[in-house]
N, C-alpha and C positions, 0 to 999 in steps of 0.2 A: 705537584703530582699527588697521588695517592699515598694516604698512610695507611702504616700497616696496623694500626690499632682497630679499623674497622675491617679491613679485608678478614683479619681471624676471625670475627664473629659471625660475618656473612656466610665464609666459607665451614667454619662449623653448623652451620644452620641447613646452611644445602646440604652436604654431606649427609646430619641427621634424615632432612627430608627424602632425599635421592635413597638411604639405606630402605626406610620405611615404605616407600614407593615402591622396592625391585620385591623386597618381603610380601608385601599385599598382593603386588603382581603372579608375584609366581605361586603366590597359595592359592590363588583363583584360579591358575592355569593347571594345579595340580589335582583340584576339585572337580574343575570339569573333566577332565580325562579320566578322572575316578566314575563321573558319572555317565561318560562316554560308554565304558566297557561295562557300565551294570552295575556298579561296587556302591558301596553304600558311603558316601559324604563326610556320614557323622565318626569316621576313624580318627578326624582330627581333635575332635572334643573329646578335651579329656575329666575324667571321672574326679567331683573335688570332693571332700571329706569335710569341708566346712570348715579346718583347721587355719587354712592361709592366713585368711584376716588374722587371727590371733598373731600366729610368727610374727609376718611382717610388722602390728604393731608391737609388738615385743620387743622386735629388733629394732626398730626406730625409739621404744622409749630408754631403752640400752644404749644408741648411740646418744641421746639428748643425756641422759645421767654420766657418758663417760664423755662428753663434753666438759658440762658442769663442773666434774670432779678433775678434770685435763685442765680448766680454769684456775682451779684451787691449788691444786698437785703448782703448776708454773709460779703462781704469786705467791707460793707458802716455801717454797723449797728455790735451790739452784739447780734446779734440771731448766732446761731448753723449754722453749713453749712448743714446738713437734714432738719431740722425746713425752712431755709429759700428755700433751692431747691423742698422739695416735696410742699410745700405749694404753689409755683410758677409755678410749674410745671402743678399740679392738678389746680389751678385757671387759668392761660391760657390755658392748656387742655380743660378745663368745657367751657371756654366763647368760645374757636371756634366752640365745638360743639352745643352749643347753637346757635351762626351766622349759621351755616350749616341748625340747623334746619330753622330759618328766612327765610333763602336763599331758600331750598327745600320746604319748605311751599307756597314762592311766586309764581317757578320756576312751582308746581304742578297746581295750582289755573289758571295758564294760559293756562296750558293744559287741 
């Protein structure tokens, strides 16, 4: 018979594909009825400040640092290896995005 080690992946994969599918669908059907009745298209695009790229990598290099240090924290100490990676993870996480905000706080205030 079938195992279930391959059905969860298959079925996570549809699932993904099927969400993304109904998403595209219906924003093209909400587009054109926008453009049915005369309305301008571009209300979905939204206005970026150039800032994104920064957070996002911010937060990625914050989560790869509170990996590292979730590493260290478990081989150095007797905490747990979850206890010590999510906790390191989520605190380096938190404080780049905190810098990010500092950073885009100053970055706006000049403009």
């Amino acid at each position: 018979m079938y195992q279930s080690g391959i059905l969860v992946p298959i079925s996570m994969f549809a699932a993904t594909a099927l969400i993304l599918w109904v998403f595209i669908t219906n924003r093209n059907k909400e587009r054109m009825a926008l453009i049915e009745k005369g309305a301008d298209a571009n209300l979905f695009k939204t206005k970026s400040n150039g800032l994104s790229v920064l957070k996002w990598g911010m937060l990625f290099i914050g989560t790869g640092i509170g990996i590292l240090f979730g590493n260290i924290l478990a081989n150095s100490t007797k905490l747990e290896e979850p206890v010590s990676y999510f906790s390191m993870i989520f605190l380096f996480g938190g404080m780049s995005l905190i810098i990010y905000y500092l950073i885009a706080g100053k970055i706006n205030k000049k403009k």
